[in-house]
C-alpha positions, 0 to 999 in steps of 0.5 A: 235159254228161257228160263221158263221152258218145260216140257208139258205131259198134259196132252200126253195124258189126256190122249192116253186115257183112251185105249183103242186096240179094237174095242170100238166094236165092243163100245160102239157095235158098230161094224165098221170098226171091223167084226172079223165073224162078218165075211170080208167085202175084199177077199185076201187077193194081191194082184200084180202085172208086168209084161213078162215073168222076167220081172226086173230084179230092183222091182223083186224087192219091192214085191216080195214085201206084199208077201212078207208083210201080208201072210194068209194073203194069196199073191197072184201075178198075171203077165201079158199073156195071162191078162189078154186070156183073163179080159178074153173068158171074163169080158168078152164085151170088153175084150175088143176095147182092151186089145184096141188100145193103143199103149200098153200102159193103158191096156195095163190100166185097163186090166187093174180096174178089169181084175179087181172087178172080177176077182176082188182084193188088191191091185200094186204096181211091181215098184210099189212097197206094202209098208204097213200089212193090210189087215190093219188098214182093210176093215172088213166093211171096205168095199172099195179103198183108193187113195190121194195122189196130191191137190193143187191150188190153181188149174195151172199148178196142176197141169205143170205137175202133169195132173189130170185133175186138181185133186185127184185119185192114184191107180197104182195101188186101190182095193176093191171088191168083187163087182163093185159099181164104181170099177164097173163104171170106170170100165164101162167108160174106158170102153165107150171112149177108147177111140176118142182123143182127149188131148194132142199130148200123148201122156195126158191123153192116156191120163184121161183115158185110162188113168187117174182122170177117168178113176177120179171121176167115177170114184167121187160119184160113187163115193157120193152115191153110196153114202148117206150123206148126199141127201144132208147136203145141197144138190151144188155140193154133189159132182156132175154125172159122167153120162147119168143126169140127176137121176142119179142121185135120186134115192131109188126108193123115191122113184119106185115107191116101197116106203120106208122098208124100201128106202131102209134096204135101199140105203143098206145096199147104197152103205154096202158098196161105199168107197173110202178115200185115203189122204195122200200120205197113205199111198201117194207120197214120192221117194223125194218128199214132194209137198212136204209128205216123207215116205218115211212117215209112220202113217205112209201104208203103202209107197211107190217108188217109180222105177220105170216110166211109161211116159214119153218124154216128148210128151212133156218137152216136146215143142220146147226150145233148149232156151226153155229147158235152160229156164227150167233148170235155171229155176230147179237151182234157185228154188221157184221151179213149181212157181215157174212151171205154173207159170208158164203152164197157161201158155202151153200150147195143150193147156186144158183143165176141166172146170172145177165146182166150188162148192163141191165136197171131197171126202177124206178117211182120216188117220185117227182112232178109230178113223171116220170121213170127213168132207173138204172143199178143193184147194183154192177156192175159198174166195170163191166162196167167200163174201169179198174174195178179201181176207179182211174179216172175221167170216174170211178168216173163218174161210181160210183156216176151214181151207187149210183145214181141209188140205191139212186132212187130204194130205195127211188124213189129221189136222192140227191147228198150228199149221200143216208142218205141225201135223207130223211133228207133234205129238200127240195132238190136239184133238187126241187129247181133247178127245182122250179127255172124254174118256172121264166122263164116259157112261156118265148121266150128267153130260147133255154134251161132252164137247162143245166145238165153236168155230167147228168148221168142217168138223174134225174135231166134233166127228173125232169125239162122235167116233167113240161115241161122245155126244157133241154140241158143234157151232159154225156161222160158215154156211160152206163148211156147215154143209159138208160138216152136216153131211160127213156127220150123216155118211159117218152114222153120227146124225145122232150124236151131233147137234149142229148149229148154224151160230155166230158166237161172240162175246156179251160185253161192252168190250166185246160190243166196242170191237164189233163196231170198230170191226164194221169199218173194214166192210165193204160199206155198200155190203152192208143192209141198212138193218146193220147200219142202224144198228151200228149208230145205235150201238156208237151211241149206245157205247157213248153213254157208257163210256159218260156214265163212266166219266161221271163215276168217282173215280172210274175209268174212262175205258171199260176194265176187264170185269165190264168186258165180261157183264152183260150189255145191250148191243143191238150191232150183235143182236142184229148180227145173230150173234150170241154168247155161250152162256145166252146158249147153253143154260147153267143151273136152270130147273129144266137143265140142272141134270144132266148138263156137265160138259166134259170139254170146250174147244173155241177155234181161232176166228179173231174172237177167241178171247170174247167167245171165252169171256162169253162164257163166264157163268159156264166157265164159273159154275159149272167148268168143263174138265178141259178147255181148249182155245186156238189163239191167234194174236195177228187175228186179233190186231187185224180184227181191230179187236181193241179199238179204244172208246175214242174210236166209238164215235167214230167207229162208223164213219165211212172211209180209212183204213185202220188195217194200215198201221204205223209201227208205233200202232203195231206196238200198241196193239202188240201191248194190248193184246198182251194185256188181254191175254194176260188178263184173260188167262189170269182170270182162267188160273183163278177160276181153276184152270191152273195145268195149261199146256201150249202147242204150235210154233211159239212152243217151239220158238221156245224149245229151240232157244232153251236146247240151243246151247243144251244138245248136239246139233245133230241129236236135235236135228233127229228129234223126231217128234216136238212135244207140247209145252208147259205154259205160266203167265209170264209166258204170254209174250211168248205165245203172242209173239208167233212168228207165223201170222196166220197160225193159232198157237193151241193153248190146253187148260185142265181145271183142278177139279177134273181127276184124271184117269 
């Protein structure tokens, strides 16, 4: 048993000092957080098909819920017959397109997108459950509300798992209104091309004519198109045209003039038909719990069960020889079947993907209160991004965990910085208490910012605290995440409310200064512009003389002791880097900011850095303490950013050649030993500045749960917690928490100073 272990309610109750039940409309006046005295976008329509009114009796169950869980609504179910008469009087137009298709499936797609688009309101499949009334999820702005089905990877990943799109958009459930744009064009585009073949494989051509291809496509346009974020963002950013070209994204007030009342009526017309994309965890979890996500989840909206298959399964076997299918379930029992299928998935004779873009951004609604948009780039592309393709610095780091970010947010519409696993179990979590700790400083003069987010990313955290209202300070080197950050800031109306700086933050010391040269040697060398390389041999040398000053002291040391890693010193390596610390940033107890400069909260996301980016921070940290603090750490970043090289490194430090990555066990020992001792020290120094409630979240709390109820609970009572809480945390928890048994995890460490009272 750990003798230490405790369970910790301090992220309890920070997170409950906000109160939601809808007052963000009071707070705020902001309608998209719901005004019921403002007419609906999306009437109280439920819409149903099937091919007969002798509906099968398991999908009765299933459809009644749409009644019982949504009183007011009107349901509305249409059999063939009634659809052929419907596209006939509404659509003439497209009345031969419809009854030209070839499957019934695709007749049924058809009509979904045809009926929304005339009558409004919400479309399910029979074999779909409404879990959650949709009063409580259908805001009175929403004009068009989709939702995730799943992203992948790799274009093969994808196609094994018979998707269209590597990230793509469900049309078994939506909720539209009437005459929105983006169904007329899914239309418009089923109606052009009803005739073309897109694949020999009869299941993915029907995908790409009717189905989620063609949806996917037109509901990412038109999310771009109606959001005032698409001019905070690079054109590379924004999705091809379907048929338009890049007049589409041009304003309409630029092109036929009107100045600014024009462009105004314009961008209010653009914000009346936005689309709102749910994670995949509102309406595309599976009854299995593929990737991860239960239909027993408390944020699951909506869920398909998948009675019946249109699919043909000669579609997917079809060439496939028994010696295939017996590989197949070879794989199912071993465990690697999606590896498998990927596998083989480039050899199959109709493999096709459409080409991805990068640096393209796909929005998000999130699952927190009150939700806002985020933006991600797609699942495995960040070494396309990236500088070297390589995770062996600090900037490829960054490009991972903004990656795992964002698949954490599409799946689950929330992101917890201890891994995906952790999003579901724990709770609360981080960013409800960082920003439920605003809440003490809320109406206050004092605060120039509430939050200052470092390592911001792709911006959860800062748009979370935007969201009710709290002025933020967000800093993010990574010039990918910054762009989607900045443009989510603008289509959330939060432009205001965020300042956001394209800054590298480190450290200021001699601690920090050695680090950053030993980090240069894991550097491509022919990469690196002579500027840097000059600057390097001047901070060796430089390094040099201290540590000689040092050595002629009585007495000192010949390595800098933790005082010396948090005094100013003259680094021309980070100088010329652009990197700057905290306190050369936000001034404390200046004449022009001796009002009105209170923080209220200081997040630091792990990057390797995290513990010089605190020591930065030292007069911020002592004169003028934020309430709460918060750092994500992460013990393996630190050893493979070499973050301690010793001063017999220095001058060494930039020679070519080596590879201090690669280290003996005996190494590994003595890095594991020394980070202990700087996060001991680190967090002595917090405990002595005030910071004494500490509290720990990630998989290191839970190592330590499990070993302390191990022998305390019944198997099966521990097996049924549903949720893992935070834990309470004490210096003599260090080996601990710097003993992770994920590498690639931060553990969440939340300190409250002394000084803050709590609600």
């Amino acid at each position: 048993r750990d003798p230490g272990y405790e369970k910790s309610t301090l992220a309890k109750e920070l997170a409950s000092l906000y109160v939601g039940d809808g007052d963000a409309e009071s707070r705020f006046g902001d309608a998209r957080f719901g005004d019921e005295n403002k007419p609906r976008m999306i009437p109280k329509l439920i819409h149903q098909t099937y091919k007969t009114r002798d509906v099968p009796d398991a999908a009765r169950p299933m459809m009644a819920t749409w009644t019982d869980m949504n009183p007011g609504w009107e349901v509305r179910f249409w059999d063939d017959a009634s659809c052929l008469e419907m596209v006939r009087v509404e659509f003439p137009e497209y009345a031969l397109a419809y009854e030209s298709l070839p499957k019934n499936v695709e007749r049924s797609d058809f009509f979904r997108y045809l009926v929304v688009l005339r009558f409004g309101g919400v479309y399910s499949d029979i074999d779909a459950t409404c879990v959650q009334p949709l009063d409580s999820w259908i805001r009175g702005s929403d004009s068009l509300v989709v939702g995730w089905e799943g992203e992948f990877g790799t274009d093969e990943m994808a196609y094994s798992r018979h998707f269209v799109r590597r990230r793509q958009v469900l049309n078994w459930a939506f909720a539209g209104a009437k005459g929105h744009p983006a169904l007329r064009e899914v239309c418009d585009q089923i109606a052009s091309h009803f005739q073309t073949t897109f694949s020999n494989n009869a299941n993915r051509d029907t995908l790409e004519r009717t189905g989620p291809g063609v949806f996917t496509d037109a509901v990412l346009r038109h999310w771009w198109r109606h959001s005032a974020g698409r001019n905070a963002v690079p054109r590379e950013v924004l999705p091809g045209s379907l048929g338009g070209g890049d007049d589409f994204w041009d304003d309409e007030s630029k092109r036929g003039g009107g100045g600014e009342t024009a462009e105004a009526e314009t961008e209010t017309e653009n914000e009346k038909w936005s689309v709102r994309v749910m994670p995949k965890v509102s309406f595309g979890t599976h009854p299995s719990g593929e990737d991860g996500v239960s239909q027993a989840d408390e944020s699951v909206l909506i869920a398909h069960k998948y009675l019946g298959s249109w699919k043909s399964g000669k579609g997917w076997s079809a060439g496939k020889s028994w010696a295939d299918l017996l590989r197949t379930f070879w794989h199912s029992l071993v465990g690697d079947l999606a590896q498998h299928r990927a596998a083989r998935a480039a050899t199959d004779k109709w493999y096709a993907m459409p080409s991805v873009n990068p640096h393209q951004g796909y929005p998000v609604s999130t699952n927190f209160d009150p939700p806002f948009d985020v933006l991600t780039h797609l699942l495995g592309t960040w070494r396309t991004r990236s500088d070297t393709g390589v995770m062996v610095n600090e900037r490829d780091v960054e490009h991972a965990s903004t990656e795992a970010a964002g698949a954490s947010l599409t799946k689950w519409g929330r992101y917890q910085p201890s891994g995906e696993r952790d999003v579901s179990r724990r709770a609360p979590q981080t960013a409800d208490a960082l920003v439920g700790s605003l809440e003490t400083l809320r109406g206050s003069v004092d605060a120039k910012f509430h939050l200052v987010d470092v390592n911001a990313g792709l911006g959860y955290v800062s748009l979370a605290a935007a969201s009710r209202g709290f002025s933020v300070l967000a800093l993010s080197a990574e010039n990918d995440a910054r762009a989607l950050f900045a443009g989510a800031a603008k289509h959330n109306g939060f432009a205001k409310l965020i300042e956001i700086r394209g800054l590298r933050i480190g450290g200021r010391g001699e601690g920090f200064c050695r680090a950053l040269v030993a980090a240069e040697r894991t550097r491509d060398r022919d990469r690196v512009d002579q500027a840097i390389s000059g600057a390097t041999q001047v901070t060796i040398e430089t390094l040099r003389v201290a540590r000689i000053n040092r050595e002629d002291g009585a007495g000192s040391s010949q390595t800098a002791g933790f005082a010396e890693t948090r005094l100013p010193f003259a680094c021309a390596l980070a100088a010329s880097l652009g990197i700057v610390a905290l306190d050369d940033l936000i001034l404390v107890g200046d004449e022009d900011t001796s009002s009105g400069n209170k923080i209220g909260a200081l997040r630091v996301a792990s990057n390797g850095w995290e513990l010089h980016v605190i020591r930065g921070a030292s007069r911020l940290l002592t004169e003028n303490p934020p309430n709460v603090l918060v750092l994500e750490l992460a013990p393996f970043r630190l050893r493979l950013a070499d973050f301690f090289a010793s001063d017999d490194d220095d001058d060494a430090a930039g020679a070519t050649g080596g590879d201090e990555l690669l280290l003996s066990k005996n190494e590994l020992a003595r890095r594991k030993e020394l980070v202990e001792q700087e996060v001991t020290a680190t967090m002595k120094w917090l405990w002595g500045l005030g910071y004494t409630e500490v509290a720990h979240a990630g998989e290191a709390c839970d190592e330590r749960r499990r070993i302390s109820e191990k022998n305390e609970k019944p198997k099966l009572e521990r097996e049924t917690d549903e949720k893992q809480t935070w834990c309470a945390f004490s210096l003599r928890d260090v080996a601990s928490l710097c003993s992770l048994p994920h590498a690639e995890h931060p553990e969440t460490v939340m300190l409250r100073h002394r000084g803050e009272v709590a609600g």
